[in-house]
C-alpha positions in Angstrom: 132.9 84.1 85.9 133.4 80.7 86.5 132.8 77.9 84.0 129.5 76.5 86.2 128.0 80.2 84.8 129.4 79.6 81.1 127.9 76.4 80.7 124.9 77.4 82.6 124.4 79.9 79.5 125.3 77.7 77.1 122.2 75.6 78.1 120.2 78.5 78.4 121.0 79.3 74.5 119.8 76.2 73.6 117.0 76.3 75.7 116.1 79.1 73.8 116.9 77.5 70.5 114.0 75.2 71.1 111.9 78.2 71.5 113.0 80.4 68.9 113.2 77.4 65.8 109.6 75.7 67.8 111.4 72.2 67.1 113.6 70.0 69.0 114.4 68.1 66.4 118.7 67.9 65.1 119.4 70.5 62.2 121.8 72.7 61.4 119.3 75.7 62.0 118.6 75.4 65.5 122.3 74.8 66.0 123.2 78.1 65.0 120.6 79.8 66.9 121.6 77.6 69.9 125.4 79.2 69.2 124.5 82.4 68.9 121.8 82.9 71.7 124.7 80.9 73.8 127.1 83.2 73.3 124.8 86.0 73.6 124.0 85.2 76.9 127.4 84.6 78.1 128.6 88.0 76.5 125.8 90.0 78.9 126.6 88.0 81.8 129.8 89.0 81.5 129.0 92.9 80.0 126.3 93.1 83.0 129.3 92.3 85.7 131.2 94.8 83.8 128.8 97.8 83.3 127.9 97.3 87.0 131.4 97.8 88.3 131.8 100.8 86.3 128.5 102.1 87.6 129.8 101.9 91.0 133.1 103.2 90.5 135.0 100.0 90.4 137.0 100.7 87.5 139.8 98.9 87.8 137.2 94.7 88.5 135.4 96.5 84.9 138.8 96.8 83.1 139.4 93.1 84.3 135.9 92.4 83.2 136.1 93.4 80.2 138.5 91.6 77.9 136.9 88.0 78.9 133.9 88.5 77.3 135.3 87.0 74.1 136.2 84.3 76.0 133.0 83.4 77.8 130.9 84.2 74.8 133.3 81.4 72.6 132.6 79.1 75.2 128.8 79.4 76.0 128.1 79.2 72.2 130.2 76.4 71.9 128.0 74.8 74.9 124.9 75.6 73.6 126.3 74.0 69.9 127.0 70.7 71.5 123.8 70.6 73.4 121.8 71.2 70.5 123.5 68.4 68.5 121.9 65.9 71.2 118.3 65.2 71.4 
């Protein structure tokens, strides 16, 4: 995963953020959901790579896969954080 597709769902989250709170407006609520829908997002991009390699017998790319989810989902919620602290 390259860090194109982590900031990609960092954006996402805060798209979503805007959805989720129905305001656009600065606040500490709609940061947090923008951090955690973030870091949701990059977590399954990063699970879905994973689970598909194990699905086609790729075990050792899903064993690789696997332990940088924490990383990518740290740095898609931070993403979506910053983006939701700017109008």
């Amino acid at each position: 995963m390259n860090h194109l597709q982590v900031i990609t769902a960092g954006l996402a989250g805060e798209k979503l953020s805007r959805s989720i709170t129905g305001t656009d407006e600065v606040c500490a609520s709609r940061s947090a959901v923008a951090t955690g829908a973030g870091a949701f997002l990059g977590a399954a991009s990063v699970g879905a790579v994973a689970a598909g390699a194990t699905a086609v017998g790729a075990t050792t790319l899903a064993a690789f896969a696997a332990p940088v989810v924490l990383p990518v989902a740290i740095a898609a919620g931070a993403v979506g954080l910053i983006r939701s602290l700017f109008d």
